[in-house]
Each structure stands twice: as C-alpha cells, then as structure tokens.
C-alpha positions in Angstrom: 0.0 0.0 0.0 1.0 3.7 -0.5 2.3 5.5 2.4 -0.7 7.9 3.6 -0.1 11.1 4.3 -3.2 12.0 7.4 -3.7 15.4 9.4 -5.8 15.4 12.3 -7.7 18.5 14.2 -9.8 19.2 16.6 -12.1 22.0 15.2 -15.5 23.8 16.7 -18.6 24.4 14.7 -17.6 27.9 13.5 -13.9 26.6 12.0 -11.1 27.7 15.1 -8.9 25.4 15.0 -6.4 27.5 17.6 -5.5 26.3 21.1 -8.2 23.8 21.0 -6.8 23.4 25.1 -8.9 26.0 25.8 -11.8 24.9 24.5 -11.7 20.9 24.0 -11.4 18.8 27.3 -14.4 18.7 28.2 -15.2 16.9 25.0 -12.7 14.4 25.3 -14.0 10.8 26.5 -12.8 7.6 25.5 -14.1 7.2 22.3 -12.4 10.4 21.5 -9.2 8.5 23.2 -9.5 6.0 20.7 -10.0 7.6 17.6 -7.0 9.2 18.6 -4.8 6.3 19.5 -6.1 4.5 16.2 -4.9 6.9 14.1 -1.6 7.0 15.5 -1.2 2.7 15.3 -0.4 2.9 11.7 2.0 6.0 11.7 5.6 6.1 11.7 6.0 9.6 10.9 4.8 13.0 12.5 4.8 16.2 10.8 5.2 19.3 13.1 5.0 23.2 12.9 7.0 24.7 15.4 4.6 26.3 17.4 3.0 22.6 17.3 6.1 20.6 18.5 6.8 23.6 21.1 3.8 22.8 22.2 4.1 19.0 22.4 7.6 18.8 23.8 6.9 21.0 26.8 4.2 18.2 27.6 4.5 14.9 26.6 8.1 14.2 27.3 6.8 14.8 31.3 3.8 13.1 31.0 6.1 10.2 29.8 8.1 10.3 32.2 5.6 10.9 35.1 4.5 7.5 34.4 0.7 8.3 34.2 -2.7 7.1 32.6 -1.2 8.9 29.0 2.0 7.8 29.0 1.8 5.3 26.9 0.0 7.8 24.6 2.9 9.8 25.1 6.0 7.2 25.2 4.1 6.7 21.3 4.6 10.2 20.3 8.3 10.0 21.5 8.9 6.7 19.6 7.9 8.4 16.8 10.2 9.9 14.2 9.5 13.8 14.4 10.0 16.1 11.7 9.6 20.3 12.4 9.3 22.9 10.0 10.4 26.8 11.2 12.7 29.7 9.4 14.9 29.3 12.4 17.2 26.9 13.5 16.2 25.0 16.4 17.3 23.0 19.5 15.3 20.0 19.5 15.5 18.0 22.4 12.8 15.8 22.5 14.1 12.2 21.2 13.8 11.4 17.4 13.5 14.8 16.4 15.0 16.2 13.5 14.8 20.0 11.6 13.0 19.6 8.2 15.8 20.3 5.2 13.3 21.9 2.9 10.2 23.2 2.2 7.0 21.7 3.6 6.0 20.3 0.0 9.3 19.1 -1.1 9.7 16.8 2.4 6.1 15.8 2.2 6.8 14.6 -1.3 10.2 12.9 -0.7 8.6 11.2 2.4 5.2 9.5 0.6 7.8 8.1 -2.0 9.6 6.2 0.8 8.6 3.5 2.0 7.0 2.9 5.6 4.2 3.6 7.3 1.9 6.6 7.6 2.6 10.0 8.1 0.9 12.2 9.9 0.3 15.8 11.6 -1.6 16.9 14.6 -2.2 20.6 15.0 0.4 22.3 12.8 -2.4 24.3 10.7 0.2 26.3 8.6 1.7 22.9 7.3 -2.0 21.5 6.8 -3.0 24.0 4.5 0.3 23.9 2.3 -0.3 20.4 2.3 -3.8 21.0 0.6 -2.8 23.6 -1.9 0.3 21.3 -2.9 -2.4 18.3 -3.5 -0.5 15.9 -1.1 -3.0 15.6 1.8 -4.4 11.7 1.3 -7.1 12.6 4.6 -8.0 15.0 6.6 -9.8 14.2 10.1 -11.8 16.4 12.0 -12.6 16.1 15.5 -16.0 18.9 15.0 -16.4 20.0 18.4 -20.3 21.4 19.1 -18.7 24.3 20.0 -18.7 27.9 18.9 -15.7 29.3 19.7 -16.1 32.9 18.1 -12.3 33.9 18.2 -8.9 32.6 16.7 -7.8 31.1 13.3 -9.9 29.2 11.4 -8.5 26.2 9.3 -9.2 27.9 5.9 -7.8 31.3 5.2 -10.4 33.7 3.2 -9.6 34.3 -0.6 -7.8 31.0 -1.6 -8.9 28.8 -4.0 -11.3 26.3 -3.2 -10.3 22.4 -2.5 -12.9 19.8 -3.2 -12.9 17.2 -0.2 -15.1 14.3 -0.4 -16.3 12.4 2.6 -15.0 9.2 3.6 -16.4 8.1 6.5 -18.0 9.6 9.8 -19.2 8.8 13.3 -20.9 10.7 16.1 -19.2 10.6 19.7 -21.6 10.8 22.5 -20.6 14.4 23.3 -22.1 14.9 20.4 -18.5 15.4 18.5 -18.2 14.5 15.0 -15.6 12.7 13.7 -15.4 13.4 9.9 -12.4 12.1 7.7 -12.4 13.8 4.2 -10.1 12.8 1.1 -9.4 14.9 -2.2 -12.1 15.2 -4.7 -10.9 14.4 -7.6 -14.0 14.7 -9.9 -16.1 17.0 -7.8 -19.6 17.5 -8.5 -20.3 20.6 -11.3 -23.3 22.4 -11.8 -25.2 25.6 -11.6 -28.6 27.1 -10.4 -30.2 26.5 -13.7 -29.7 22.5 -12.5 -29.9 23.4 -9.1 -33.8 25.0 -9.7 -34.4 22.0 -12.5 -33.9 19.5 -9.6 -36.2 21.4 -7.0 -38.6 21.8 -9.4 -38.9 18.0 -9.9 
C-alpha cells in the first residue's frame, strides 16, 4: 500500500482550529481517546510546525516520564520519528527529532515516495493548508467539536482557492462530536442554479 499522508484537528462548529486546550477537554472521552490512539497505530512519521512541536515537547516528554494514565499515549509520540518545520534553526531535544531540510512540499513529497508507514500531523495548521494547496494531503480528520468558539484562526484562510474534499467516512461521539475524515475530490460534482432550480422543481 502507498504511504498515507493523514492530518488530524480538533475543530469547533464555527472553524477555530487554535488552542483547542482551551476549549476541548471537556469533550474528550474515550471514544475520542481512541480515535486518537487508532490513528496513530499505523503512523511512523509526525509532521510538526514549530509552534506545534513547542507545544508538544513541553508536555509529553513529562507526562512520559511521570508514568501516568497517557504515558503510553505519550512514550508513542516519543517513539515516533519527528520532523519540524520553522525559518529558524532550532534545539530540538525531544528524542527522534529532526529540523525539516526543505520546504513543507518538497519533504512531504520525498517522504510519501519512501517506503514505511503513515505520516501524519496533529495541529500544525500552517503545514496543513500547504499540504492541501500542494495536493499531497491523502485525509484529513476532523474532531468537530459542538462548540462555537467565536475567536482565533480558522483552518481555511479567506480568498484562496477552493479544495474539493469528499467524505469518507463519519461517526458521532456521545458528546455529540463529529468525527469526519475527508479525502481529495478528484472529480467533484459541477453544476449551476439552472440544475440546481431543475432539480427542486422535480
């Protein structure tokens, strides 16, 4: 099979997709847990912004350590090869990381012609959306949270072009989060209002 490239999110109903810590927990149950945990099974390569892996290696590397309920969850993110994108050079000191040598596109490319198993982001919303534009994305999951949030960044920025997603598949948590995974459209659907009124009109 072809290595998959898959970004997950936790998102509300009006599109923030920003520190999701401030508005999440009290979503997260253990279905959520496991949606979560599956996705990672299959992944043997994590995709980071540096705001993302900042983030991340401020926490999990403790929670690891502390020997808690997550740190399994967490001894998995540190097994994991770890790849960050920024300007700047960085000190990375969380094990089995590694400074990205090239753009987002380039390394994303390189990477799904390896083989191995999945690759994946969490957070990181910069490198999500170059990802779409470049056409590399294989899924995107989103964690929609019934939630509206009213500030922060949104996953899609105002006056790009458009990116057909089709649905893949789709469950609803008892929260009442949705958990939608979507996959390019590669023959999405065309039409106008003149079909649009045909149709209602029988």
């Amino acid at each position: 099979m072809a290595r998959k490239i898959i970004a997950s999110l936790f998102i509300s109903l009006d599109g923030v997709v920003e520190a999701p810590d401030q508005w999440h927990f009290p979503y997260f149950d253990d279905e959520m847990g496991a949606a979560v945990g599956a996705g990672l099974n299959t992944t043997e390569v994590l995709l980071l912004g540096r705001r993302t892996y900042d983030s991340f290696a401020g926490a999990w590397p403790e929670r690891e350590a502390a020997g808690g309920e997550d740190a399994g969850f967490a001894k998995q993110l540190g097994d994991l090869r770890k790849i960050v994108f920024s300007r700047r050079r960085l000190d990375l000191r969380w094990r089995n990381s590694e400074q990205a040598q090239g753009d987002v596109a380039e390394v994303a490319a390189a990477l799904k012609s390896e083989p191995g198993g999945d690759i994946a982001l969490s957070g990181s919303v910069s490198v999500v959306r170059q990802l779409l534009a470049a056409g590399l994305l294989d899924e995107l999951r989103l964690l929609v949270h019934p939630i509206a949030v009213r500030r922060g960044m949104r996953l899609f920025d105002e006056g790009e072009p458009s990116i057909p997603l089709k649905l893949l598949r789709s469950e609803t948590f008892g929260t009442g989060v949705l958990n939608l995974v979507y996959g390019p459209d590669t023959a999405p659907p065309t039409g106008g209002y003149e079909e649009a009124a045909a149709t209602l009109g029988g």
